[in-house]
N, C-alpha and C positions, 0 to 999 in steps of 0.2 A: 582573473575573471571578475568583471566588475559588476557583482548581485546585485548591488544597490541602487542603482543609478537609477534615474527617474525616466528614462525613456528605454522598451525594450522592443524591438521590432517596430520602431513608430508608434509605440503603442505608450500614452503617457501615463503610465503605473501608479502617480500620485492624485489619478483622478477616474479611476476606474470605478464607475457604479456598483452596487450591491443592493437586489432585486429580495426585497422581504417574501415573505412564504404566500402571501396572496397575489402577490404579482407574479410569482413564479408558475401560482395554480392559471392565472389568467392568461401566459404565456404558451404555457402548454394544449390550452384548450385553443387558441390562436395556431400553436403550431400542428395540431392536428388536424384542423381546415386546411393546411395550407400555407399558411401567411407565413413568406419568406422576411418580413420586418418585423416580425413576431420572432424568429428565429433567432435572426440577426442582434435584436436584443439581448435574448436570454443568452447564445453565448458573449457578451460583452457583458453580460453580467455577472460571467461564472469567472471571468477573467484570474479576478483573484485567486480561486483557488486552483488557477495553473501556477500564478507567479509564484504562489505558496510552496508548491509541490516543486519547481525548478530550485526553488532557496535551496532545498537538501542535497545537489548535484552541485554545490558550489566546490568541492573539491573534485571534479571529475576532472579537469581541465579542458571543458566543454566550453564553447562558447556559448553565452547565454541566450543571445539574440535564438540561435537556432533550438536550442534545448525549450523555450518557449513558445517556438514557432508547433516544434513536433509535440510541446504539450497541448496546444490548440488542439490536434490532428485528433491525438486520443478524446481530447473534450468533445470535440464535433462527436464522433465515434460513439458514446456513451451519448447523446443525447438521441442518434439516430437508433440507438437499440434498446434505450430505459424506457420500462414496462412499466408506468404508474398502479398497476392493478396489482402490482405486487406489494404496495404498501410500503419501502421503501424509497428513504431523502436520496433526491437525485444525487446533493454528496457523497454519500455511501458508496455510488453506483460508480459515481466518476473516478473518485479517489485514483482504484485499483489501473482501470480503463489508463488514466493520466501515467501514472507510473507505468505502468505496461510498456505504454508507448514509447517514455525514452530511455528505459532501460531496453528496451529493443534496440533502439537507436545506438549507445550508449556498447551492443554488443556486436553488431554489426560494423563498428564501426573501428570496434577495436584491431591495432596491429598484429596483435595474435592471430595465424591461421586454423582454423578449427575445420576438421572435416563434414560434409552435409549431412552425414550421416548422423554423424555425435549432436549438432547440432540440431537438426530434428528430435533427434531425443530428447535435449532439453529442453524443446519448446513442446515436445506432449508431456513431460513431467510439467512445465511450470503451468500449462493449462489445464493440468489438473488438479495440481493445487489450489490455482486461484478459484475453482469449481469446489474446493470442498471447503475452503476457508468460507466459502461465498454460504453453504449451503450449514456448515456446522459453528463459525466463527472461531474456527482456532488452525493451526496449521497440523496436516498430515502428516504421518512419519515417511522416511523413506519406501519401506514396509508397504505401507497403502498407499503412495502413488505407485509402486511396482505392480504391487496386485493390481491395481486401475488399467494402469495401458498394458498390461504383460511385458512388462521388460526384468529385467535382473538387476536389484534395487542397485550393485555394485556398477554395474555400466552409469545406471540413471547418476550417482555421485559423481560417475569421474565426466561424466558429459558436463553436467550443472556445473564443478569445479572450473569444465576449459572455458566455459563461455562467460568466464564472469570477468570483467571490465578489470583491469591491471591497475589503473588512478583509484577506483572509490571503494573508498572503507565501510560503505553502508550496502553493499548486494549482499544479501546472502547467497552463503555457497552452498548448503544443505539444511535441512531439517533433520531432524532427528525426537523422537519422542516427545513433540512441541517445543523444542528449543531450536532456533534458527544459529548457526554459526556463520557472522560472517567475518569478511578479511579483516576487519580489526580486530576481531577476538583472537585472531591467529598472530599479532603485534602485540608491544608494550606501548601501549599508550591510554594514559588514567583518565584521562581529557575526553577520547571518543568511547572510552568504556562507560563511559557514565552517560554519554547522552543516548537518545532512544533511534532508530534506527526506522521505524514505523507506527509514527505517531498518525493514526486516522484521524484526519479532523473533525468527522462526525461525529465522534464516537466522546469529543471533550463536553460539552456537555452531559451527555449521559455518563459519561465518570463523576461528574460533581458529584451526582445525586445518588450513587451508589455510598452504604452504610465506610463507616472510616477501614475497617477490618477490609470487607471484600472491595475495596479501591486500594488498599495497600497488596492485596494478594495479586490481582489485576496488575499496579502496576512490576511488580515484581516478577512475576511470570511471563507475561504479555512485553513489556517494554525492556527489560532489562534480562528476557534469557535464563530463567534460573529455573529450577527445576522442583519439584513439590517438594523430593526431600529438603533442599535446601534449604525452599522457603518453610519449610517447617523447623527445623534446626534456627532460624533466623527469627521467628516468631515466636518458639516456644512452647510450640503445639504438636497435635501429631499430625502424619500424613493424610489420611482419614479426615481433619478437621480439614486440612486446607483442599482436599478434594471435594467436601463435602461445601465449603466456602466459597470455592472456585466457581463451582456448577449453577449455584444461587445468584453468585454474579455475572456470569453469560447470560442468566438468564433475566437478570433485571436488565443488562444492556438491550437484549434481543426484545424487550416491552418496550422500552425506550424509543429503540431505531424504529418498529413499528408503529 
């Protein structure tokens, strides 16, 4: 899969605009009239962060051309449905939207046969996860997406397990008490245990600027999977403090994104 190359769908990657925060306000106000060149701009100017988002599917054995074509689809999609009055960076909004789409893609498209049934399942589980991540910034257990749609948190696993892409090591298969397991955690391999799985791009600035302590909790929980006790055994502290750490830094994110 050749990620690098400098041309993908005729689209020349090494010369992709990027639209600063006032031009973005002026594009919007443009694309709320109306104005289809107003449109046309702003998604050429979000470009990058499709190509960004395709980077992480380099091991799917996807071809890229298309896995950026269908990260468009999700771009368009999130531009036709973000609500500026909500006070949230159209990044934030896209991210999820982006990934969505080719992990969709990405499941459907897999040689596994999966029944409509099972599969339905996992797409009201996984939209409502992405509903409470959206709503609380952290992931649900399995527990509370069963309560959500009424299903038996035991079916919801084994559905989410079948539909998950056979090549990539970064889907999660389940949650579980804010820790996502995916197919690499279930391998040996030191290489993809270490790298992050759901790096939000919005969200790297407002990490800077969080104190050294709750940027270290953050990314230990958040990026890397671990668990309070863990990170408290790892730190030094009690569980208590790292809860109590954790919640201070959702919440300086949640200032931030606003």
């Amino acid at each position: 899969m050749a990620c690098y190359k400098v041309e993908i769908s005729g689209v020349n990657t090494s010369k992709l605009p990027v639209l600063t925060n006032k031009e973005k306000e002026e594009l919007f106000d443009k694309i709320a009239d109306g104005d289809e060149r107003a449109r046309e701009t702003f998604i050429n100017g979000n470009l990058r962060l499709v190509l960004s988002i395709v980077q992480r599917f380099a091991g799917s054995g996807e071809n890229v051309d298309d896995l950026f074509q269908i990260g468009c689809v999700g771009l368009i999609k999130a531009l036709d449905h973000f609500d500026r009055s909500l006070n949230v960076k159209f990044s934030t909004y896209a991210v999820p939207m982006i990934l969505g789409e080719i992990r969709r893609h990405l499941r459907d498209s897999s040689q596994i046969r999966v029944s409509r049934s099972m599969r339905d399942t996992a797409y009201k589980a996984l939209h409502s996860r992405e509903n409470y991540i959206r709503k609380h910034q952290k992931d649900p257990t399995i527990q509370e997406i069963a309560e959500e749609i009424g299903i038996d948190k035991e079916e919801i696993t084994v559905a989410l397990d079948a539909i998950q892409s056979p090549v990539s090591l970064y889907e999660p298969v389940y949650t579980e008490g804010g820790d996502a397991l995916c197919v690499m955690d279930q391998i040996s391999d030191k290489k993809n245990k270490e790298e992050n799985w759901v790096e939000e791009i919005a969200l790297n600035e407002a990490m800077k600027k969080l104190p050294e302590r709750e940027k270290e909790i953050v990314n230990l929980r958040f990026y890397r999977g671990r668990t309070q006790i863990e990170v408290a055994k790892e730190l030094g502290i009690s569980q208590a403090q790292v809860s109590r750490l954790e919640k201070n830094a959702l919440y300086l994110l949640r200032r931030q994104l606003s």
